[in-house]
C-alpha positions, -999 to +999 in steps of 0.1 A: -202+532+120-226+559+106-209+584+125-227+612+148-252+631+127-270+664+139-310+677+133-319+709+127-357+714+124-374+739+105-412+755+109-424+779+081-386+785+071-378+795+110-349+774+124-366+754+151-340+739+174-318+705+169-334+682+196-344+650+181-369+637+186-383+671+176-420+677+194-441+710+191-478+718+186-486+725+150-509+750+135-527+749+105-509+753+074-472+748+090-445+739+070-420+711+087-387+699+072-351+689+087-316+691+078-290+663+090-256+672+087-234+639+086-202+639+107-185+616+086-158+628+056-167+606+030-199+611+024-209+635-012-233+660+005-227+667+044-259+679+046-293+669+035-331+678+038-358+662+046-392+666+024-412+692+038-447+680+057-478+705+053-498+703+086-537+701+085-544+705+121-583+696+133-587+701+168-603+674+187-627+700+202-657+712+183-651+744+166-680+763+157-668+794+144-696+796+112-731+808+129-759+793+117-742+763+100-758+728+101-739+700+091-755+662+092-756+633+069-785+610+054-782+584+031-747+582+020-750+621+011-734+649+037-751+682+040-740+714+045-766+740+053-759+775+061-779+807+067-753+827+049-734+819+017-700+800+027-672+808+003-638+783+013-638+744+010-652+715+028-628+688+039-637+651+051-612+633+072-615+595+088-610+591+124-574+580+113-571+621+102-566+609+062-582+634+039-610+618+018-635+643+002-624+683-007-654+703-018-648+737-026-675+761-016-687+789-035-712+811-019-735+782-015-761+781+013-767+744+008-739+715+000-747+683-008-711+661-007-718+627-022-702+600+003-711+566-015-677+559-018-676+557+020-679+530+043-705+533+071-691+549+101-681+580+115-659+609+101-652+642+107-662+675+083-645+704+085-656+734+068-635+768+065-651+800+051-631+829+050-614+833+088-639+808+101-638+772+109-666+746+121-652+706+128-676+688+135-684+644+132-709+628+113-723+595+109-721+584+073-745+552+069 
């Protein structure tokens, strides 16, 4: 018998609620852990916590919150082009949502991000500078 444990979820240090499974829609940057607390007396700690997950939330809708940005891909090579300096980091994902590439950006109005290490096929890029995001998908061939 493993006894009758209890889940207590955390977001961003914020007790959460005990309902498990626990479902919520995350935000950028959250911070998720639990704590199960064992019902059982012989047990060295009653209460243990779970690793804590960082979210990295891309929407499945195109942001475009960077005027004037282009972003498109040509022979294994992605490009960022903007009409003003972008300052922040570029980040490419596979469809799966697994981070591949991070590019940090500094005051650059072209990016070159070399993708030969990538397979053909699409992936997403998104680019955050300052309070600004742009997703969008390329084809990397």
């Amino acid at each position: 018998n493993g006894g009758t444990p209890t889940y207590q979820w955390f977001v961003n240090g914020t007790y959460a609620g005990t309902v498990t499974p626990y479902t919520y829609i995350p935000e950028d940057g959250d911070q998720i852990y639990s704590e199960m607390a064992s019902s059982l007396e012989c047990i060295t700690a009653a209460i243990v916590v779970s690793n804590t997950i960082l979210m990295d939330v891309i929407t499945g809708i195109n942001i475009n919150d960077i005027p004037g940005l282009k972003v498109y891909s040509f022979d294994k090579v992605i490009y960022l082009e903007s009409t003003t300096g972008l300052t922040g980091e570029a980040v490419v994902y596979d469809v799966a949502g697994r981070k591949l590439i991070t590019r940090a950006l500094l005051n650059e109005t072209k990016t070159l991000i070399p993708a030969s290490a990538l397979s053909n096929g699409v992936y997403i890029v998104k680019v955050s500078s300052g309070d600004s995001q742009f997703n969008t998908k390329v084809f990397v061939r």
